[in-house]
ZAMARGU-4260 file (C-alpha; in steps of 0.2 Angstrom, whole numbers, plus 5000, padded with zeros to 4 digits):
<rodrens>
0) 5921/6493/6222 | 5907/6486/6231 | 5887/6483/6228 | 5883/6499/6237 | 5895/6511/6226
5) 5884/6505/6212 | 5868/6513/6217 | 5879/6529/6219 | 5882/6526/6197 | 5863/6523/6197
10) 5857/6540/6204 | 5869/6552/6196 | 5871/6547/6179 | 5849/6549/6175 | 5844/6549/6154
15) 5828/6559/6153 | 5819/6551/6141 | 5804/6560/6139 | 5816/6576/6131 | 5818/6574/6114
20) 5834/6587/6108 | 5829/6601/6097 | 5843/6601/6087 | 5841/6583/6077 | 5856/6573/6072
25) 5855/6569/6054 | 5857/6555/6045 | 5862/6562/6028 | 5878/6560/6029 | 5881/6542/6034
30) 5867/6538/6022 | 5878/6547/6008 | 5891/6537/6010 | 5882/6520/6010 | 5871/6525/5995
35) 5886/6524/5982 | 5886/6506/5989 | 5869/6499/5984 | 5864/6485/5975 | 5850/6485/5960
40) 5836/6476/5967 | 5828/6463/5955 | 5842/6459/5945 | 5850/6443/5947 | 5870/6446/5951
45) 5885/6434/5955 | 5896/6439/5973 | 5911/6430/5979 | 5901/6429/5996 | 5881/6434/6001
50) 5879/6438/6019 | 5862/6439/6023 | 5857/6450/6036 | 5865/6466/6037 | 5866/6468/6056
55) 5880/6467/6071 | 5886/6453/6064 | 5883/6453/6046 | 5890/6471/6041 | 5906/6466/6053
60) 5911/6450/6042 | 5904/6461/6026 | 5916/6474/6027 | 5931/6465/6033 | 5929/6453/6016
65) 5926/6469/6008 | 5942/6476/6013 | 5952/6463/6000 | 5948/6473/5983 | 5948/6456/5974
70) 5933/6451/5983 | 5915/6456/5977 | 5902/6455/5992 | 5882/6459/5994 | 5874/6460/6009
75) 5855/6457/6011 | 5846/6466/6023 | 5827/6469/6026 | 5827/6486/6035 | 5833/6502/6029
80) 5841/6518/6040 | 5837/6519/6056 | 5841/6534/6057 | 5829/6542/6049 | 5818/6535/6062
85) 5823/6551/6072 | 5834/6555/6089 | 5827/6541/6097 | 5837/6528/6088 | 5851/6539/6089
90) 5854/6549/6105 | 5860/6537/6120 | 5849/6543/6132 | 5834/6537/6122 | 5839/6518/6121
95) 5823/6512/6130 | 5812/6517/6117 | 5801/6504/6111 | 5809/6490/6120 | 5795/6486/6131
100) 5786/6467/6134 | 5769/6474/6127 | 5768/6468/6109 | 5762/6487/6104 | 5777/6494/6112
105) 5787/6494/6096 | 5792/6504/6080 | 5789/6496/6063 | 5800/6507/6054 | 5817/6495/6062
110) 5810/6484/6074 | 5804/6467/6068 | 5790/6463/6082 | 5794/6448/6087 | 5780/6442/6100
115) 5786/6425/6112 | 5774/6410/6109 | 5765/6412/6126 | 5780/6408/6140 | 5767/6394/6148
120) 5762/6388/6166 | 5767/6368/6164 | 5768/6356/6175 | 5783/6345/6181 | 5784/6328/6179
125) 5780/6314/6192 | 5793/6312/6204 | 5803/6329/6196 | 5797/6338/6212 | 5806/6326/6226
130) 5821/6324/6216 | 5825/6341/6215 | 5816/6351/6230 | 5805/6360/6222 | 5790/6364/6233
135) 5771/6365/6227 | 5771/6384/6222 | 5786/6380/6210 | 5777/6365/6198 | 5770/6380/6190
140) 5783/6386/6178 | 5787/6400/6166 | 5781/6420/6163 | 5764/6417/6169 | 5759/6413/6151
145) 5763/6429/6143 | 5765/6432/6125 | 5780/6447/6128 | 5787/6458/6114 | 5805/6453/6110
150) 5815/6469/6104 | 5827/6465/6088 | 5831/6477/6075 | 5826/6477/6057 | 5840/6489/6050
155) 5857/6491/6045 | 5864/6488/6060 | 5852/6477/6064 | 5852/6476/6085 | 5867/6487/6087
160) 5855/6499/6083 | 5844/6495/6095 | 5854/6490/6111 | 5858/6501/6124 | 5877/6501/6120
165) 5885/6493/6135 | 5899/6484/6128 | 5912/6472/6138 | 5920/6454/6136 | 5916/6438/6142
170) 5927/6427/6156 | 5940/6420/6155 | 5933/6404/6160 | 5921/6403/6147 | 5929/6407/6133
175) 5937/6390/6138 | 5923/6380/6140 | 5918/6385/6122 | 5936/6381/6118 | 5935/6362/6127
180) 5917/6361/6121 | 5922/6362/6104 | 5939/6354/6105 | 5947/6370/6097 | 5959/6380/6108
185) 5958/6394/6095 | 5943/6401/6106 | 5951/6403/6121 | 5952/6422/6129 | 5969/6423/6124
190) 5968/6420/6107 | 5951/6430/6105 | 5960/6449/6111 | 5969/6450/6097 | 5953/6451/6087
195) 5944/6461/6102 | 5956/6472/6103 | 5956/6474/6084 | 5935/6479/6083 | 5937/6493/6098
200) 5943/6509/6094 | 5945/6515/6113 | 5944/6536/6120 | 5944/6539/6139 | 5930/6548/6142
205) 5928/6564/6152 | 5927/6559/6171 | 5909/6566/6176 | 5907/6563/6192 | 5917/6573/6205
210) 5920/6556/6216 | 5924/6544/6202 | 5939/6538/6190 | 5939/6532/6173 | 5951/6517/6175
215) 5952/6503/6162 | 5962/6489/6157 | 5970/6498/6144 | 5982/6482/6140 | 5967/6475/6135
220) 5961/6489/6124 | 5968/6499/6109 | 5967/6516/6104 | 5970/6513/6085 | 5959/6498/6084
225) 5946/6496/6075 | 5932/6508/6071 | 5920/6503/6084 | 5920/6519/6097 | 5917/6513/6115
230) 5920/6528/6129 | 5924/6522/6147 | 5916/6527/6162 | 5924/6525/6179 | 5931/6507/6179
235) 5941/6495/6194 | 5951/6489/6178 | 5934/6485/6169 | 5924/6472/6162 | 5937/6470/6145
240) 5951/6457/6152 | 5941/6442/6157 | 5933/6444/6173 | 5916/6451/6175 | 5915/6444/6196
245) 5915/6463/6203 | 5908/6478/6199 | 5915/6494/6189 | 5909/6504/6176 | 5907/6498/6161
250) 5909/6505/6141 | 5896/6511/6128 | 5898/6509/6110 | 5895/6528/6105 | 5905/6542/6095
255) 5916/6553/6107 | 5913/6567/6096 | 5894/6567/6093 | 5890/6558/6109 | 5878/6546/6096
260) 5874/6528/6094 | 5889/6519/6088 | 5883/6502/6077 | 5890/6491/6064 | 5880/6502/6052
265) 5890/6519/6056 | 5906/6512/6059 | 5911/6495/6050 | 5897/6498/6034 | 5901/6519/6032
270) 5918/6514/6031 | 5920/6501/6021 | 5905/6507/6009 | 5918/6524/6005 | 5934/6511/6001
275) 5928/6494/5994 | 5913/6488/5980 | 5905/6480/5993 | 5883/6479/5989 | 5870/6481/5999
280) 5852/6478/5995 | 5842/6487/6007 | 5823/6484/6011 | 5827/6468/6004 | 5823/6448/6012
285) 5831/6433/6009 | 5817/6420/6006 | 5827/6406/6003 | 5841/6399/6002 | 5846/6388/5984
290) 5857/6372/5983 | 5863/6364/5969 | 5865/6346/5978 | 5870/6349/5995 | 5881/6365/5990
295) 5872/6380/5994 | 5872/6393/5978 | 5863/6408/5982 | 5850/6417/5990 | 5832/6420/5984
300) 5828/6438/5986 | 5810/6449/5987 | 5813/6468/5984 | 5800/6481/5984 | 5796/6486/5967
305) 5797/6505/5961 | 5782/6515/5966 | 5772/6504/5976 | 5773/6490/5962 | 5773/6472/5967
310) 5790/6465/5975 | 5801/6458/5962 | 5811/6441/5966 | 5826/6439/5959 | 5843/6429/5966
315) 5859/6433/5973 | 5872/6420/5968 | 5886/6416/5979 | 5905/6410/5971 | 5912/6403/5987
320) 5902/6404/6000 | 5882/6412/6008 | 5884/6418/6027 | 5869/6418/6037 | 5869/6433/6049
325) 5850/6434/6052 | 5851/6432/6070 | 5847/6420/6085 | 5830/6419/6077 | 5829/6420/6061
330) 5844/6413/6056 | 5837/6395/6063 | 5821/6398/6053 | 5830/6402/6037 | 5840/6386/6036
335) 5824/6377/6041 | 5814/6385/6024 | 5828/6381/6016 | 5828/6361/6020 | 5844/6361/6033
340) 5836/6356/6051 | 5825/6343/6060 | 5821/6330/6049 | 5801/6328/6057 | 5794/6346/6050
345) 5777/6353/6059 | 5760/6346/6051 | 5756/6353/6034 | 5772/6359/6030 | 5781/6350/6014
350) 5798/6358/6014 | 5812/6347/6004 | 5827/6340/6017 | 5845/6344/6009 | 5852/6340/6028
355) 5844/6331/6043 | 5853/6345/6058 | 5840/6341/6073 | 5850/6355/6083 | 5844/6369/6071
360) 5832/6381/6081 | 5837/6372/6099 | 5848/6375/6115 | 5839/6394/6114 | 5850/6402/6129
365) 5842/6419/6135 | 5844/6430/6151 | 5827/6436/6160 | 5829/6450/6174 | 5817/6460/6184
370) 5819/6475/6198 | 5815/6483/6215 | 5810/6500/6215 | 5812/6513/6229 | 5809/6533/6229
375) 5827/6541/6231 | 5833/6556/6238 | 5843/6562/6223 | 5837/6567/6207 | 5838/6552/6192
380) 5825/6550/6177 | 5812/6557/6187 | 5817/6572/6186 | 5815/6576/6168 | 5796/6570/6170
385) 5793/6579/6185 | 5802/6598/6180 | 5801/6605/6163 | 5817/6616/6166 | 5825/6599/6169
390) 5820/6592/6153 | 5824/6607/6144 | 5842/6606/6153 | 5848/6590/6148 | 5842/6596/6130
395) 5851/6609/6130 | 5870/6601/6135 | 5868/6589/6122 | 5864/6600/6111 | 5879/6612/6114
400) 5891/6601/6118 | 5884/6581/6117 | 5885/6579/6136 | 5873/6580/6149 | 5859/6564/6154
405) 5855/6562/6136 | 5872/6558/6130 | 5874/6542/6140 | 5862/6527/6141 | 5860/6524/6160
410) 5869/6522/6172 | 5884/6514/6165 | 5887/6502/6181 | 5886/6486/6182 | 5888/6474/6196
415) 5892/6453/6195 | 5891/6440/6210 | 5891/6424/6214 | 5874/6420/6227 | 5881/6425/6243
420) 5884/6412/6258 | 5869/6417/6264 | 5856/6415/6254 | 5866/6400/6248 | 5865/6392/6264
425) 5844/6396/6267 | 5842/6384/6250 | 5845/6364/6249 | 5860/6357/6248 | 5859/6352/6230
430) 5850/6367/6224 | 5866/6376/6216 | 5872/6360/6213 | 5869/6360/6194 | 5874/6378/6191
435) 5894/6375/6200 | 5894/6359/6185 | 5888/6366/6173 | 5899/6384/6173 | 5916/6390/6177
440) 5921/6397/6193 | 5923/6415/6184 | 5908/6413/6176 | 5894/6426/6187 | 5876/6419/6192
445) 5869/6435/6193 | 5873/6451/6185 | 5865/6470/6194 | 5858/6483/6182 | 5856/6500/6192
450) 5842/6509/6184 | 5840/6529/6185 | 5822/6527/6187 | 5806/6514/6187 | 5806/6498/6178
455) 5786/6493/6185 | 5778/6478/6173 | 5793/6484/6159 | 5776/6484/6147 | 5782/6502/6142
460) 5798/6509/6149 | 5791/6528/6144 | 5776/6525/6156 | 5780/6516/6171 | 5786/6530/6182
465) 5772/6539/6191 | 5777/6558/6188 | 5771/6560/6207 | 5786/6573/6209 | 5797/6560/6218
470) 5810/6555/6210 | 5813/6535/6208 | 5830/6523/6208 | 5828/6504/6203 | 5841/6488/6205
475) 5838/6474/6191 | 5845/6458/6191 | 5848/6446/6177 | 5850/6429/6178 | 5865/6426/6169
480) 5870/6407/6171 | 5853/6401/6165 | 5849/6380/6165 | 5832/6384/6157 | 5833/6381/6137
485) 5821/6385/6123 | 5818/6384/6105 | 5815/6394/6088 | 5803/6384/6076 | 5792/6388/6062
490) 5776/6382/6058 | 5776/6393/6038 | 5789/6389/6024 | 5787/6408/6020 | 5801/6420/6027
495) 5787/6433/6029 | 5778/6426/6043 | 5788/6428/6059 | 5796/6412/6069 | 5788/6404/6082
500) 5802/6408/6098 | 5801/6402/6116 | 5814/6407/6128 | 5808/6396/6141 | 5812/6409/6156
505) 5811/6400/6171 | 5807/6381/6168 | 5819/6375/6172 | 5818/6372/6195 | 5834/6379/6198
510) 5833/6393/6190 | 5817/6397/6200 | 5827/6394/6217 | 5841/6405/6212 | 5829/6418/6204
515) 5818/6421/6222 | 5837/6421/6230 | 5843/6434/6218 | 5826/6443/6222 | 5830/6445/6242
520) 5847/6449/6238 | 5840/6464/6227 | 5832/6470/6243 | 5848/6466/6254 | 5857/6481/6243
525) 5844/6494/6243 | 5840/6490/6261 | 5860/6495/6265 | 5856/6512/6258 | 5842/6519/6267
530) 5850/6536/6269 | 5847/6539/6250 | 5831/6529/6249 | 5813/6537/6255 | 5801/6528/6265
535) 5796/6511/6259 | 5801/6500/6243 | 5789/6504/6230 | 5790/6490/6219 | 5781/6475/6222
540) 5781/6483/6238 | 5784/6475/6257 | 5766/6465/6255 | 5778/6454/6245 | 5785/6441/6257
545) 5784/6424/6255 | 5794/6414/6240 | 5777/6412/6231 | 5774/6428/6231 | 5790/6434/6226
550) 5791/6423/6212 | 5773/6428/6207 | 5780/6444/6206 | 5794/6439/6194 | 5784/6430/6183
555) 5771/6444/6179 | 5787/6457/6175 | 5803/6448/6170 | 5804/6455/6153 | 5821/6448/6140
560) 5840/6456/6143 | 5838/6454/6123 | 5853/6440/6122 | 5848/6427/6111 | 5859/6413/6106
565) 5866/6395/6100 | 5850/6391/6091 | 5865/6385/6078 | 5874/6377/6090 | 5895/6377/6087
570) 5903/6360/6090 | 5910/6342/6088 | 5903/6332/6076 | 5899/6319/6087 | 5888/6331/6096
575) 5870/6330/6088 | 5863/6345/6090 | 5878/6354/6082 | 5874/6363/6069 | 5892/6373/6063
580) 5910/6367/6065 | 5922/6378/6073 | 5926/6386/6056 | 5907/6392/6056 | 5903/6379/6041
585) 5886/6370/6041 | 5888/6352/6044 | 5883/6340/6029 | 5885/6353/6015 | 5895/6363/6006
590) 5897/6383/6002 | 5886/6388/6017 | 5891/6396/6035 | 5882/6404/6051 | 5891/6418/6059
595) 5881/6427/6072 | 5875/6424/6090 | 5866/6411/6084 | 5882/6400/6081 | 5888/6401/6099
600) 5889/6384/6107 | 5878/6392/6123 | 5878/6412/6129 | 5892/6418/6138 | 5890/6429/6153
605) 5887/6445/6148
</rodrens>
């Protein structure tokens, strides 16, 4: 399937975001079965294993410890239900909501409010521009100095709940570079299905489109698999079997039967919470974590007290082992309260080394995009913003029957290239150089988002579209083999105060070339479709020409793809700036491992 079809995905499939459903989904009955499961707040208690941080990755490893009745198991999480934040966290077609680069454009209640340190304008070394190409207009690097909102749920579920459900697999090619990069050959794709195959619990969905299949891999999928719902839209063989170079449909991660958000919290947690004695201590944060030596112990914990009383700490002990599932971010910052990373701490903060790591909180691996706007002929998000009786349409089938706009989170199509010949040919002959070095030949540069709608400044998605009665179609593109690298520090030993996290977008020059390249092939694409476009591109507009002007443009609107990782880098031990062997265990000492995305050795393509 080529770039074109995608658009087609992009301007049929249209959630309307603006129409909340009159008929709520409650929450009562997954919070039922998960309340039977909570732990007493302010009383020390002994587990076999603590996992802080009760999110994708934390209620996954939680509830498959649980599953062995002789283990005992708490989880630590600081949010609650989300719930009973209303549909918005729940319906697909509502995903977007408070996901915007604006640091108000956020919900307290499950989002954490992370703000980047300001994404600044630096300049490169001497003799860094000659060496590399780079032109004048490129020494000045990064987001144009903003400060941007960083989405990442603080609720069971943690960013499962948040996300916007697309779910597929990495390459092939870079499940073995993790393998070589961490001389373990268990990592490889091969090995990994077994256990991909094991989380998924597939359903073909219902083809909606009168010119489309729903055709997946399903060798590489299982139907009695585990309790993670993903439905399929139309698919050339997917994106579950190791190869993402293409384009197809792709799957979501939400309930055939209710058409609503499938996370960690409503499948791994409701399950397990009805058949194990697995704890979880809700509204809770870890502070802390305790060694005896160099062997971690437990977990210092601040609960609310009843009533509005003050918070009461108290400790979580751990038997075998604590596992850190607090995320890219915050798991980095919680070892480095805790004493376990760079042995030089920031000015005026006295924090006690159990183990020098000077990896901790480095080797931050993200993926920034931006888009290209255009007035369609076809209706897509717009519609709902522009015609009530729309609106109240897409309402109505989700509530009858969970379909419609509002029961899928966009457009379900994605789209992977390499740079094509020509726009590789227009740049130096070394510019692409580092990126075929450094990443596998399966391993995509850029990855197309078809949006139902307008993306703008991405400060709010609720408000960029005009409501000018047209209706409006966007194609994003992600920079997915990213050479820029950023960090997570602190400059507070308290848990409270957030981190301090620079992704780094764009600082390194390569990823500058390639992103004004990706940028004019954005345009290549939509120009190919000017019998479904009307008039000219909207956004930045045609007054956008030159390559310092487009990258102006991308450094005012890029806003995160939200994928975080390998701040506690995976390797050899003769790598420094490890932090975890392959087993997941924390170099240097004992009883203490780091399972979530901040473990990878660098981010995948996806």
């Amino acid at each position: 399937m080529g770039l074109l079809y995608i658009i087609f995905g992009l301007l049929v499939s249209a959630p309307l975001l603006q129409a909340v459903p009159a008929g709520p989904v409650l929450e009562s009955e997954n919070r039922k079965a998960v309340t039977q499961s909570f732990g007493v707040p302010g009383i020390n208690a002994i587990f076999d294993y603590v996992v802080v941080g009760g999110g994708t990755a934390g209620l996954t490893i939680a509830s498959r410890l649980a599953a062995d009745p002789s283990i005992r198991v708490a989880v630590i999480e600081a949010g609650g239900f989300y719930e009973a934040e209303g549909n918005t966290s729940v319906v697909p077609g509502y995903c977007t909501a408070y996901a915007g680069t604006d640091p108000a454009d956020t919900n307290p209640a499950i989002d954490w409010n992370f703000v980047t340190v300001p994404q600044a304008v630096s300049l490169l070394p001497f003799g860094y521009r000659q060496k590399f190409q780079v032109s004048d207009f490129m020494r000045e690097q990064g987001a144009n100095n903003r400060r941007l909102h960083y989405a990442r749920g603080k609720t069971l579920g943690g960013s499962s709940a948040r996300n916007y459900m697309y779910y597929h697999r990495q390459t092939v090619g870079s499940a073995q570079k993790w393998a070589d990069e961490t001389r373990d050959p268990s990592h490889n794709f091969s090995n990994l299905l077994l256990y991909y195959k094991k989380t998924v619990n597939y359903t073909d969905s219902t083809v909606l489109y009168p010119n489309s299949t729903n055709e997946q891999d399903k060798s590489a999928l299982c139907a009695d698999g585990g309790p993670l719902h993903a439905i399929g839209q139309k698919a050339i063989r997917g994106f579950q079997s190791g190869k993402l170079l293409g384009s197809a449909y792709v799957l979501a991660t939400i309930d055939p039967a209710r058409a609503t958000r499938s996370s960690s919290k409503t499948n791994f947690l409701n399950i397990t919470s009805s058949q194990t004695t697995l704890k979880v201590y809700t509204k809770s944060l870890a502070k802390k974590l305790l060694f005896t030596g160099t062997a971690a112990r437990g977990v210092l914990i601040s609960s609310p007290g009843r009533s509005g009383s003050k918070s009461n700490d108290y400790v979580l002990s751990a038997r075998k082992e604590i596992i850190v599932s607090a995320g890219a971010f915050q798991s980095p910052q919680l070892l480095m309260v805790s004493g376990i990373g760079p042995l030089k701490k920031p000015d005026g903060l006295s924090i006690p080394v159990i183990k020098d790591l000077p990896g901790v909180g480095q080797n931050l691996w993200d993926h920034a995009f931006y888009d290209t706007t255009y007035r369609v002929k076809v209706p897509t998000n717009s519609a709902g913003l522009n015609n009530p009786e729309a609106a109240a349409a897409a309402v109505q089938a989700y509530d009858e029957s969970a379909s419609g706009p509002l029961s899928v989170p966009g457009t379900m199509v994605l789209g992977w290239e390499n740079l094509p010949p020509d726009l590789r040919s227009a740049l130096p002959s070394n510019a692409l150089k580092p990126l075929d070095e450094t990443f596998p030949a399966d391993w995509p540069q850029l990855e197309f988002l078809p949006v139902s709608g307008v993306l703008g400044n991405q400060s709010s998605y609720r408000i960029q579209d005009p409501v000018d009665r047209f209706n409006y179609a966007s194609i994003a593109t992600a920079l997915v083999a990213p050479l820029s690298r950023g960090n997570v520090s602190i400059n507070s030993t308290s848990m409270v105060d957030p981190p301090l996290i620079n992704p780094d977008w764009l600082t390194h020059p390569k990823d500058i070339q390639l992103a004004i390249s990706a940028f004019k092939r954005q345009r290549q694409v939509l120009a190919n479709l000017q019998n479904l476009t009307v008039g000219d591109e909207q956004i930045p507009g045609s007054a956008v020409q030159s390559d310092a002007d487009i990258l102006s443009f991308i450094r005012k609107n890029l806003a995160p793809v939200w994928h975080a990782a390998a701040t506690c880098k995976m390797g050899h031990h003769l790598d420094r700036m490890v932090v975890i062997d392959t087993d997941t265990r924390v170099y240097g000492v004992r009883g203490l491992q780091v399972v979530d995305a901040s473990s990878f050795p660098f981010l995948p393509p996806h």
